[in-house]
N, C-alpha and C positions, 0 to 999 in steps of 0.2 A: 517538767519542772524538776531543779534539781535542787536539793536543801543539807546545807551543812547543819549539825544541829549536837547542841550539848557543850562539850570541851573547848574545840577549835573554832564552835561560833563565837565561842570566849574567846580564843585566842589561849587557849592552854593545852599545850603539846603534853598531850598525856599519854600520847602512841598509838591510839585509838580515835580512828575516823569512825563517826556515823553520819550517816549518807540516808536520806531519803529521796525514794525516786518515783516520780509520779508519772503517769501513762501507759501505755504500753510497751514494759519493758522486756525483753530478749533474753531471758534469766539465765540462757548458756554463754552467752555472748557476755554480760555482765557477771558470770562466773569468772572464768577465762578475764577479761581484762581487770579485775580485781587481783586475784592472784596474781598478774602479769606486775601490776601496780605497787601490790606489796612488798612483791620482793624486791624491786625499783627502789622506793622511799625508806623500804626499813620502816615500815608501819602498818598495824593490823586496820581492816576496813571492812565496818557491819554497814550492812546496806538492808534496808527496806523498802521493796518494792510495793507500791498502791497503785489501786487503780484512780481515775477521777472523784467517784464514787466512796471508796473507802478514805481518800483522803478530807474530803470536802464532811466525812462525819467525826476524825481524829483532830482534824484542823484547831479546834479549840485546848485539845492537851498540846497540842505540838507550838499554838500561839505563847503556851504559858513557860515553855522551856528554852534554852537561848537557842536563835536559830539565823542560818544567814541566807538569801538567796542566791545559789551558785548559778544558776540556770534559767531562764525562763523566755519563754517565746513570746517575741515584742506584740503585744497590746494584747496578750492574752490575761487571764485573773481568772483563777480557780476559785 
């Protein structure tokens, strides 16, 4: 799962993406194409990688901040 959250799940270009990424992520590989991405948009991008587990206990702060879902694997639910 992938979640846009804060600013741009407004819709306010503040320059700053936050990204949360749920699963098992590849944290060189999502280095690497973050920085690739950056330089691309002309935009900074904080990424927080969870796992299933760490996210299903954050879930309730992350419910109360604005958030959009970029990603998600059809008929799954974390």
């Amino acid at each position: 799962m992938a979640l846009l959250v804060d600013d741009y799940a407004e819709g306010k270009d503040t320059g700053i993406i936050d990204l949360v990424l749920i699963g098992n992520i590849d944290q060189n590989n999502l280095q690497d194409l973050t920085k690739k991405t950056e330089k691309y948009i002309n935009r900074k991008i904080r990424t927080l990688s969870l796992t299933t587990d760490e996210y299903k206990k954050l879930a309730p702060n992350l419910d109360n901040r604005p958030n959009f879902v970029l990603w998600q694997l059809g008929g799954d639910s974390i």
